[in-house]
Structure formats: structure tokens, C-alpha cells
TORMARBA-123998 format. One record per residue (C-alpha): x, y, z; residue number from 1. Coordinates in Angstrom, 2 decimals, padded with zeros to 5 digits. Layout:
NUPA        xx        yy        zz     k
NUPA         X         Y         Z   NUM
...
***
This chain:
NUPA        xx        yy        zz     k
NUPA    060.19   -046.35   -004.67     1
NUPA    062.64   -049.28   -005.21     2
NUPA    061.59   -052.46   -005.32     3
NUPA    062.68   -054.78   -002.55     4
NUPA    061.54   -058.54   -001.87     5
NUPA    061.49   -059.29    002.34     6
NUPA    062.37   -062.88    000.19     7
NUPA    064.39   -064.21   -003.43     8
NUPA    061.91   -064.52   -006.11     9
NUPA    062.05   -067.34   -006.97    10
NUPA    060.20   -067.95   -002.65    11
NUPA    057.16   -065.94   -003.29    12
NUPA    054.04   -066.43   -004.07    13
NUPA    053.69   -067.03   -007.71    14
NUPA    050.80   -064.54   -007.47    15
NUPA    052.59   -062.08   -005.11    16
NUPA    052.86   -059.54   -008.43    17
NUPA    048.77   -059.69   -009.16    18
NUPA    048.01   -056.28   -010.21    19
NUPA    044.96   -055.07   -008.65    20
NUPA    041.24   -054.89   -009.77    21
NUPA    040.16   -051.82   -010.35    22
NUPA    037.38   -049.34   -010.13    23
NUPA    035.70   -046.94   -012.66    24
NUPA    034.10   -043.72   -011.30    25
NUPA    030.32   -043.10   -011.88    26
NUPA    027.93   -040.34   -010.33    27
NUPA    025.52   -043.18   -008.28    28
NUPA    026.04   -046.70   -007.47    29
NUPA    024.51   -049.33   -009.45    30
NUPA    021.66   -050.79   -008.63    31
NUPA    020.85   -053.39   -011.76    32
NUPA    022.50   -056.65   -011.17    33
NUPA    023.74   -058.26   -008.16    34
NUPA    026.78   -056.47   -006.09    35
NUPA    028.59   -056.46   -003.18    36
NUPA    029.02   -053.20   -001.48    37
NUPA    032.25   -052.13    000.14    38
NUPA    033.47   -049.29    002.04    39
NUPA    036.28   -047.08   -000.44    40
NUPA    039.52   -046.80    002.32    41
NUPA    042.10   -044.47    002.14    42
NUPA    045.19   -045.54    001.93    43
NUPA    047.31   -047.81    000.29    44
NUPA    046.10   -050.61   -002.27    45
NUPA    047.75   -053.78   -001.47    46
NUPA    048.33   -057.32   -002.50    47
NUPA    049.83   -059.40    000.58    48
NUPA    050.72   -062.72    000.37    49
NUPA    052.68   -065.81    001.73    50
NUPA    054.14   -069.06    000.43    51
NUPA    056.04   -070.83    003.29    52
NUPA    058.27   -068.89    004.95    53
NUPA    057.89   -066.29    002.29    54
NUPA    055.84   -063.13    002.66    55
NUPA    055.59   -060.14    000.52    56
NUPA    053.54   -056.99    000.45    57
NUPA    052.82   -054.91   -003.40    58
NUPA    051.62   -052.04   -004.21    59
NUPA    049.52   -051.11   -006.96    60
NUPA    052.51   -049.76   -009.20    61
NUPA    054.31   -053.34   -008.59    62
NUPA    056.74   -052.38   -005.99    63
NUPA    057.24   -054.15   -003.09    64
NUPA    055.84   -051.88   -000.04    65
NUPA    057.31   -054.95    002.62    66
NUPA    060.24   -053.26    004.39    67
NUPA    057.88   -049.83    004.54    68
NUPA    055.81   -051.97    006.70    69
NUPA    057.46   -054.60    009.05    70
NUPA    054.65   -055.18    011.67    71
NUPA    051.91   -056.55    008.93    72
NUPA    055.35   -058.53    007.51    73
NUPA    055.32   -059.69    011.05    74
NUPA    051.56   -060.51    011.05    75
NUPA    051.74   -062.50    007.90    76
NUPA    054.19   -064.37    009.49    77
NUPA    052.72   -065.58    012.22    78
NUPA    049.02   -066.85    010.81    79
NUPA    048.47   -070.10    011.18    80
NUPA    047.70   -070.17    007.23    81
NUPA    050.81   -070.34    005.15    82
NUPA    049.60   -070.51    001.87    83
NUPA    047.54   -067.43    000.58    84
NUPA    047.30   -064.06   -001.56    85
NUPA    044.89   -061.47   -000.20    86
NUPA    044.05   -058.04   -001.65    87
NUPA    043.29   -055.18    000.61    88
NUPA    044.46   -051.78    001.76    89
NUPA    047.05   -050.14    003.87    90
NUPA    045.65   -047.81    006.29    91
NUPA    047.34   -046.34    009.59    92
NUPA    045.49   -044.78    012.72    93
NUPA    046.97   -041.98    014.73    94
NUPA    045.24   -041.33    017.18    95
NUPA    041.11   -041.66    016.30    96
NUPA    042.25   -040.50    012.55    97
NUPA    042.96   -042.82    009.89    98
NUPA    046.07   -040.75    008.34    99
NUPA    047.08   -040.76    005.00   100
NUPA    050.04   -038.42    005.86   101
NUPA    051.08   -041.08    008.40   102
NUPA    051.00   -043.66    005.42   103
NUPA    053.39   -041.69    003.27   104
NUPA    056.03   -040.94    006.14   105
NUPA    056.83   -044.78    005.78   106
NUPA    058.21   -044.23    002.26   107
NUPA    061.10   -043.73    003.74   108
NUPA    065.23   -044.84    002.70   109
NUPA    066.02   -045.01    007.00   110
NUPA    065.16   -048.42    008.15   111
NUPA    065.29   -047.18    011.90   112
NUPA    063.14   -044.55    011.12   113
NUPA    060.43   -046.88    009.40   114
NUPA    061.06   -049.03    012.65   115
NUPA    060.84   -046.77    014.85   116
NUPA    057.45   -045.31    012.73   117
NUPA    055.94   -049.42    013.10   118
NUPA    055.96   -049.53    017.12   119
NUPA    055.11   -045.25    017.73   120
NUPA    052.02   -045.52    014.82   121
NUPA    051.48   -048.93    013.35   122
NUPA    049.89   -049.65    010.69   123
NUPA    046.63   -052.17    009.41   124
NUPA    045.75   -054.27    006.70   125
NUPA    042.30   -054.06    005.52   126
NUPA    041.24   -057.09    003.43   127
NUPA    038.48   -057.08    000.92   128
NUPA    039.62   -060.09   -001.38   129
NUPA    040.97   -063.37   -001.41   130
NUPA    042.39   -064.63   -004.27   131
NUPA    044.32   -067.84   -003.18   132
NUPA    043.88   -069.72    000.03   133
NUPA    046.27   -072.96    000.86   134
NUPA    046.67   -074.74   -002.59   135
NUPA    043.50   -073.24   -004.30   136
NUPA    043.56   -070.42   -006.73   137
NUPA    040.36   -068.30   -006.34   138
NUPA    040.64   -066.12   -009.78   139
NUPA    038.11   -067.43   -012.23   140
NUPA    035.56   -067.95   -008.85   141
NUPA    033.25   -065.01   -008.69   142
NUPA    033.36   -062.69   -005.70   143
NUPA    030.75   -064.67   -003.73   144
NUPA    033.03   -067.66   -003.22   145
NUPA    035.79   -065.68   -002.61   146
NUPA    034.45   -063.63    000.05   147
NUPA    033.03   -066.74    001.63   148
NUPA    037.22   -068.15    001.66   149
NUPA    037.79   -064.35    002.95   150
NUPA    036.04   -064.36    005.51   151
NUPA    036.83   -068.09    006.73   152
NUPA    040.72   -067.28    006.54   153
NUPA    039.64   -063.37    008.66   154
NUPA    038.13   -065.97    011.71   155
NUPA    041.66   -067.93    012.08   156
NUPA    043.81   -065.17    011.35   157
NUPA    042.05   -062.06    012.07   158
NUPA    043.64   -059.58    014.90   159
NUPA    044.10   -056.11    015.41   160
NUPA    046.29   -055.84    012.53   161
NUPA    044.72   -057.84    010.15   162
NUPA    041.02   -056.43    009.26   163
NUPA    038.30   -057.32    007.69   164
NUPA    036.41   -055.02    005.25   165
NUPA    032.77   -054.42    005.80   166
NUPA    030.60   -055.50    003.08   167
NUPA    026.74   -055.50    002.14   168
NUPA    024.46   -056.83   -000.76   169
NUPA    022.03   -053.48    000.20   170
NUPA    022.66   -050.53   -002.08   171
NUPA    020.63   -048.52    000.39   172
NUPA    022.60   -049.86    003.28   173
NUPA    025.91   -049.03    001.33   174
NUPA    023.94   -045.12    000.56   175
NUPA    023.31   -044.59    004.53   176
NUPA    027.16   -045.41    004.98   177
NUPA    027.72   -042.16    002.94   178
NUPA    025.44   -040.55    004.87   179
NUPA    026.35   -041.26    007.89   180
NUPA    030.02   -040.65    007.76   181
NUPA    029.62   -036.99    007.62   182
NUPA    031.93   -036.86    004.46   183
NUPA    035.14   -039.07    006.27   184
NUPA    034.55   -041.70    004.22   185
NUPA    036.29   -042.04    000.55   186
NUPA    033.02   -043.50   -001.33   187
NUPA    031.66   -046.84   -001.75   188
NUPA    033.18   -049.80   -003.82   189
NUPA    030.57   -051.93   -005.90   190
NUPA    031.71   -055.51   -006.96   191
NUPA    029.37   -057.78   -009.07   192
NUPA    029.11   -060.41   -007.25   193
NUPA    029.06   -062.89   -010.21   194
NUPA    032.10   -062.34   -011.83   195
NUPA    035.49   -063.81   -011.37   196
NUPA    038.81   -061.61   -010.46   197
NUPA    040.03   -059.49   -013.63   198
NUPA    043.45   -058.11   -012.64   199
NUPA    044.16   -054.49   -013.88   200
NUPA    040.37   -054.51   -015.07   201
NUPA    038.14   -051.94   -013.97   202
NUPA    035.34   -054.09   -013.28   203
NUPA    034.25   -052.55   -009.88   204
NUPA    032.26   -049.26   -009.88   205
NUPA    033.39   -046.78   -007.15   206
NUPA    030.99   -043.35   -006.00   207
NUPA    033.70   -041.25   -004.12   208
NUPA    032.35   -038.84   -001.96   209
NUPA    033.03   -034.90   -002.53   210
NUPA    032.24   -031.99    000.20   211
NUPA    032.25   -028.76    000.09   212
NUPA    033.73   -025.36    001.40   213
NUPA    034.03   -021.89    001.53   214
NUPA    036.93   -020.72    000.93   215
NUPA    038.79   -016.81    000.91   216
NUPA    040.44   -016.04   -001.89   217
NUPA    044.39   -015.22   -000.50   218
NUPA    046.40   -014.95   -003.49   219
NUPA    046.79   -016.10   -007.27   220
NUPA    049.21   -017.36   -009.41   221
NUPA    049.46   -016.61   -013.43   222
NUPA    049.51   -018.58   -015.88   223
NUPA    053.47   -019.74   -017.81   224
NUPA    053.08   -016.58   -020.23   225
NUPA    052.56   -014.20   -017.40   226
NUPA    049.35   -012.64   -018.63   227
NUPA    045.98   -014.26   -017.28   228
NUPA    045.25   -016.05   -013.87   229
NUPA    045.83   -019.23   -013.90   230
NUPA    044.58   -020.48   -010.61   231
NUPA    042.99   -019.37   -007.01   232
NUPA    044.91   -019.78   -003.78   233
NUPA    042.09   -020.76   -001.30   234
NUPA    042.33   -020.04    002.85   235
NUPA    040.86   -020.49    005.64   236
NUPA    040.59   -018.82    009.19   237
NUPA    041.75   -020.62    012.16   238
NUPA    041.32   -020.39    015.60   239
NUPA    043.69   -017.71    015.88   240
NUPA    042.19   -015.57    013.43   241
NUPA    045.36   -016.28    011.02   242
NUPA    044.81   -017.00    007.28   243
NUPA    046.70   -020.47    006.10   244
NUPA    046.61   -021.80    002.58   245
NUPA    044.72   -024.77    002.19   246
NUPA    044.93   -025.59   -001.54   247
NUPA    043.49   -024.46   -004.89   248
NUPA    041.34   -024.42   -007.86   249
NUPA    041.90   -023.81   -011.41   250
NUPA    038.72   -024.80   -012.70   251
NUPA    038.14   -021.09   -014.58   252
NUPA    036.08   -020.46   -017.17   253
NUPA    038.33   -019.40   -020.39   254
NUPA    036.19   -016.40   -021.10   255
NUPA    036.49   -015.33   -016.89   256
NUPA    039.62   -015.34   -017.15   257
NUPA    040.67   -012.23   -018.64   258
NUPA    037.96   -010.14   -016.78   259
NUPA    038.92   -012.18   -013.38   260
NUPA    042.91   -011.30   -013.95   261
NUPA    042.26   -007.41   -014.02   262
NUPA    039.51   -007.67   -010.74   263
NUPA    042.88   -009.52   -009.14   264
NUPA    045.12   -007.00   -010.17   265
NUPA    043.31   -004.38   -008.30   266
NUPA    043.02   -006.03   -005.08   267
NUPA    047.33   -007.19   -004.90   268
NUPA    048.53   -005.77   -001.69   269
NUPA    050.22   -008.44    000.69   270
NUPA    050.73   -010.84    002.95   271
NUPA    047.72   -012.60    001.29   272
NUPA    048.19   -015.20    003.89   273
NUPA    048.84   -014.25    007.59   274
NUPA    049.47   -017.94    008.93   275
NUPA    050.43   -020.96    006.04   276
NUPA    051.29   -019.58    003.16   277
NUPA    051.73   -021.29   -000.08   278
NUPA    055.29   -022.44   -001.74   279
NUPA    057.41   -020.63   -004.24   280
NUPA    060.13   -021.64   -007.05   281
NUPA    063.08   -022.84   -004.66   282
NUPA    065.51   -025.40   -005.16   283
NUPA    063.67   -027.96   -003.62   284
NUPA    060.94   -028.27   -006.16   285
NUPA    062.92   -027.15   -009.54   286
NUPA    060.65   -024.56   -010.19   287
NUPA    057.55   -026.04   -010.43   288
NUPA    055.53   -023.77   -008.37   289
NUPA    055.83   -020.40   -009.89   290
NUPA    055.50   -017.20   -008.06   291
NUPA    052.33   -016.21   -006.61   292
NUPA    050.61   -012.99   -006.05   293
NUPA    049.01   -011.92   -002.47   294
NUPA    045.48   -009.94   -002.39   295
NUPA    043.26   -008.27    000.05   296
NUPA    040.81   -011.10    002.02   297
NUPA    037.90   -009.72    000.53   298
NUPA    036.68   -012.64   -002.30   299
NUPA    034.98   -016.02   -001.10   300
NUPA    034.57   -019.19   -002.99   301
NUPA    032.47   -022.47   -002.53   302
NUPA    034.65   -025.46   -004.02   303
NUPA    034.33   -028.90   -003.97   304
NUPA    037.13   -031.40   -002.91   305
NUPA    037.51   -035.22   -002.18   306
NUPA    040.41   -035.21    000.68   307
NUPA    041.76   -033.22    003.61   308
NUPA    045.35   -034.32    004.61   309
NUPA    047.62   -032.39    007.20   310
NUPA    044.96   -029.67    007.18   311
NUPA    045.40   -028.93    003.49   312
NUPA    042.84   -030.40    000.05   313
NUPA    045.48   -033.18   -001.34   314
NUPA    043.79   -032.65   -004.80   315
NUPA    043.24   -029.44   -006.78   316
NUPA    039.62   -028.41   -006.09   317
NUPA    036.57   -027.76   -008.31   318
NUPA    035.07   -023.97   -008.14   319
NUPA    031.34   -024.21   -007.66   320
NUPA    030.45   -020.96   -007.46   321
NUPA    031.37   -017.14   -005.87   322
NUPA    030.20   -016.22   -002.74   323
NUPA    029.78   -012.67   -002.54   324
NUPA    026.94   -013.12    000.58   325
NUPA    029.94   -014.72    002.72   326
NUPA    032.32   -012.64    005.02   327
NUPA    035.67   -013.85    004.71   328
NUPA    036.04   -014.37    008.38   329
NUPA    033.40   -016.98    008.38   330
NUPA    035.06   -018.87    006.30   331
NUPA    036.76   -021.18    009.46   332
NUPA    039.15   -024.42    009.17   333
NUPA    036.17   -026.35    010.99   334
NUPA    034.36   -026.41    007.47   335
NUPA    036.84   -029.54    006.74   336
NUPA    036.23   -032.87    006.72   337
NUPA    039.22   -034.70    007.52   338
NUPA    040.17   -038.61    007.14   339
NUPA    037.82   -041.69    008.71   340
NUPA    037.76   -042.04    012.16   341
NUPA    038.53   -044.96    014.04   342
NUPA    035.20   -044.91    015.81   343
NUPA    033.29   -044.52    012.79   344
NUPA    034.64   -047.87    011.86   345
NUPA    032.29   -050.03    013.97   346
NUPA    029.21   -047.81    012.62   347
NUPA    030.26   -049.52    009.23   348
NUPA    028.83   -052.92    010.19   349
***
């Protein structure tokens, strides 16, 4: 992604480039201290800003994401407020699904396309953070007061576009937000509320939620020397009764593997996959993905993963354990928990 300014340089925000705050991952959220709770959205970290006339949206890497996005470029426009740097997150609703998918479709070199993409699907800002607000930097003030300038900029300038984050001081309200999800949401963003910003620290703690499925075995691919498996090709049954790839794990034991390979071996007989199947080495991804092998249904997994996107685990998966009790065909694509949805959001407050 190139970087682009919607502006010269030398018009922004001289805090337009803040790189984020960040999170470290632990098993439970804290409950020593005082924190904010915040829901964990997924989508696209953010650091908006204005100065004047000026407006410019970052991403997390330090590119500018601002002609990916021209309807919150129009939004920061038009506030009333014209002096400000807010952090938050890019997320996009089609339809009652926030969509990740959606969200990467804008990174895209057509300008009509991206303009067409902003009036068909367009996208929100979610703000959690303020970190400037007319001529006052809000840095070395700890979260409280900068929630509190938040939240007063959110009742001028709020609108359908530009959100505000949910937040709570109650771990056990923040715990019953993972509950009650049913495994949409990402996880759940603590924030002491004591300390000041720390750019590119991970200050915050983050619990990020994981599900489960189970999972038919389709296929396998080996590992670079040819010998041993080197990961599982998971599927699932739809409606149809068809058999489409939904991702994979290669979380195998070392001394599995060798007996696993030669139980594989004996059950190769194609398609594997009667609907999706996965990718091979083609010229469109330089041989990265190397050839895989098709079996008989007959072997079931339960594996954890974090995200469903277009019907598919966006991450590798973690293999829990083998499911020999499970008959492949019950192993259906309504297991899958797939992105937030927009009426879930109001159950947040």
C-alpha cells in the first residue's frame, strides 16, 4: 500500500503519523488495578485526524488509508470541530455483517472502483481514543480524561459514520459481552485507566475470543522435502451436501507425524473436496502453496480458530483433538461463527 496524503505534509496534523497503542495477549482479563473495558473490533486500526482544512486517515503500518476511504474523509470534513486526532477502527457493514472481506476490497489502485465501493457499502469509524481535541494535546493525560474529551467531541460530531466505542469499568460486564456474542465478537480490550497514551507500547491487555469446530479431514499437503505431512486441509458440509475447504492446521505433534503420514497415505483417492477446493502452485502465487493430496472423508477434527471471513478460517487453526465419535457428514458449515453483527452492536451498551 502506497502512501498517499488527501493533503501536503507540511497541512496535517502534526500528530496525524501517531503510531498506535497497542495490546498484549493474555488468557483472562485483568482484574487488579483500575481499567476501562472495550469491545476488540475487527477491522482496521486507525488514527484520523484534522487540522483546518486538512484531514488524514493512517493505518497502523504508517500509510495513509484516506483515498481507500472517501466517505469518513468526507465526515471529517464536515464536523464542526476542526482541530483533533482520534484513534479508532475501520469497520464496514454489509448487510447485518460487519465484513472484514468488505474492508480489504477497498485496497484497491481504481479510484472509481473505491468510489463506487463508498456509496454501494460504506464504511464506519469506530472511536475509542482521543488524543488531541482543538489546541490541547491529550498524550501524557491518562485514559480517564481522554475518554471524558472523547466522548464530549462523539455528542457534537457523532453520526452514523462516526461511532462511538462502548466502554465499561466492570470486568464482569466486559466477561458477559463475550458471552453473549455467541463467539462474533474479536475479544475485549483492557486499558488502565491511569496511565497516559504510550504510542507503539503495548500497554493495553486484549482476551481474543477463540471457537471451535469440527472439521473433515479432505486432503493434506507435505512438508518442502516431500516425506512427512505437513499440514491438514479441513472441510465442511454445506447445504448441498458438497465438501468446501475451509482452512487448515499444522499444529502436529513431531513424533505424529511420521505415523499420521503413512495413515494418510492409505486413505489418497480423490476429489478430497467435492465443492471449494483448496489452491495449488500457479502463477499467481509463485509457488507458495505446494501441491496437495486428496483423501477419502472419513477423519474428523475439533480445531480452534479466532476468525471466519468469506466462509473460510483467515488464520491457520489449532488441532484440539481427533474425533473419531463424529460422522463426517455432521460436520456442517453452520458450526461457524462469522463476523459481529450489526444488531449485536446495541446489546454492547
Amino acid at each position: 500500500m502506497g502512501e498517499e496524503k488527501d493533503v501536503a505534509l507540511d497541512k496535517v496534523h502534526p500528530l496525524a503519523g501517531t503510531e498506535p497503542m497497542e495490546a498484549k495477549l493474555v488468557d483472562s482479563l485483568p482484574a487488579e488495578g483500575e481499567w476501562q473495558y472495550e469491545p476488540k473490533w475487527d477491522g482496521f486500526r486507525a488514527i484520523a485526524s484534522r487540522a483546518g482544512g486538512a484531514v488524514e486517515i493512517m493505518s497502523k503500518s504508517g500509510n495513509s488509508l484516506a483515498r481507500f476511504f472517501p466517505e469518513i474523509l468526507a465526515a471529517l470534513r464536515t464536523t464542526k470541530s476542526d482541530h483533533y486526532v482520534l484513534d479508532g477502527e475501520l469497520i464496514l457493514p454489509v448487510g447485518d455483517v460487519l465484513s472484514f472481506d468488505a474492508l480489504q476490497a477497498r485496497l484497491h489502485p481504481a479510484e472509481s472502483r473505491i468510489e463506487r465501493l463508498s456509496r454501494e457499502t460504506p464504511a464506519q469509524l469506530m472511536l475509542f481514543d482521543c488524543l488531541a481535541l482543538e489546541e490541547r494535546s491529550l498524550f501524557d493525560r491518562p485514559l480517564a480524561d481522554r475518554r471524558e474529551a472523547l466522548e464530549q467531541f462523539h455528542r457534537g460530531e457523532g453520526s452514523g459514520t462516526l461511532l462511538l466505542s462502548p466502554c465499561t469499568p466492570r470486568r464482569t460486564h466486559a466477561e458477559k459481552w463475550l458471552a453473549a456474542s455467541g463467539g462474533a465478537l474479536d475479544g475485549v480490550i483492557a486499558k488502565p485507566l491511569a496511565e497516559p497514551y504510550q504510542p507503539g507500547e503495548r500497554a493495553m491487555r486484549k482476551v481474543k475470543q477463540h471457537r471451535t469446530a469440527d472439521c473433515v479431514v479432505g486432503g493434506f499437503r507435505r512438508a518442502k522435502d516431500g516425506a512427512q505431512v505437513a499440514s491438514l486441509l479441513l472441510g465442511l458440509y454445506d447445504d448441498a451436501g458438497l465438501l468446501n475447504h475451509v482452512g487448515f492446521t499444522s499444529a502436529l505433534g513431531k513424533e505424529d507425524r511420521a505415523v499420521l503420514t503413512g495413515r494418510l497415505d492409505q486413505l489418497i483417492e480423490p476429489p478430497g473436496f467435492t465443492g471449494k477446493a483448496p489452491g495449488g502452485p500457479s502463477r499467481w502465487n509463485n509457488g507458495r502453496e505446494s501441491e496437495w493430496f486428496p483423501i477419502r472423508p472419513e477423519l474428523v477434527v475439533e480445531v480452534r480458530y479466532d476468525q471466519v471471513t468469506g466462509e473460510r478460517f483467515r488464520h491457520g487453526t489449532g488441532l484440539l483433538r481427533w474425533r473419531p465419535d463424529k460422522a463426517p457428514r455432521q460436520c456442517r458449515m453452520e458450526q461457524l461463527q462469522y463476523e459481529l453483527r450489526r444488531s449485536q452492536l446495541n446489546d454492547l451498551d
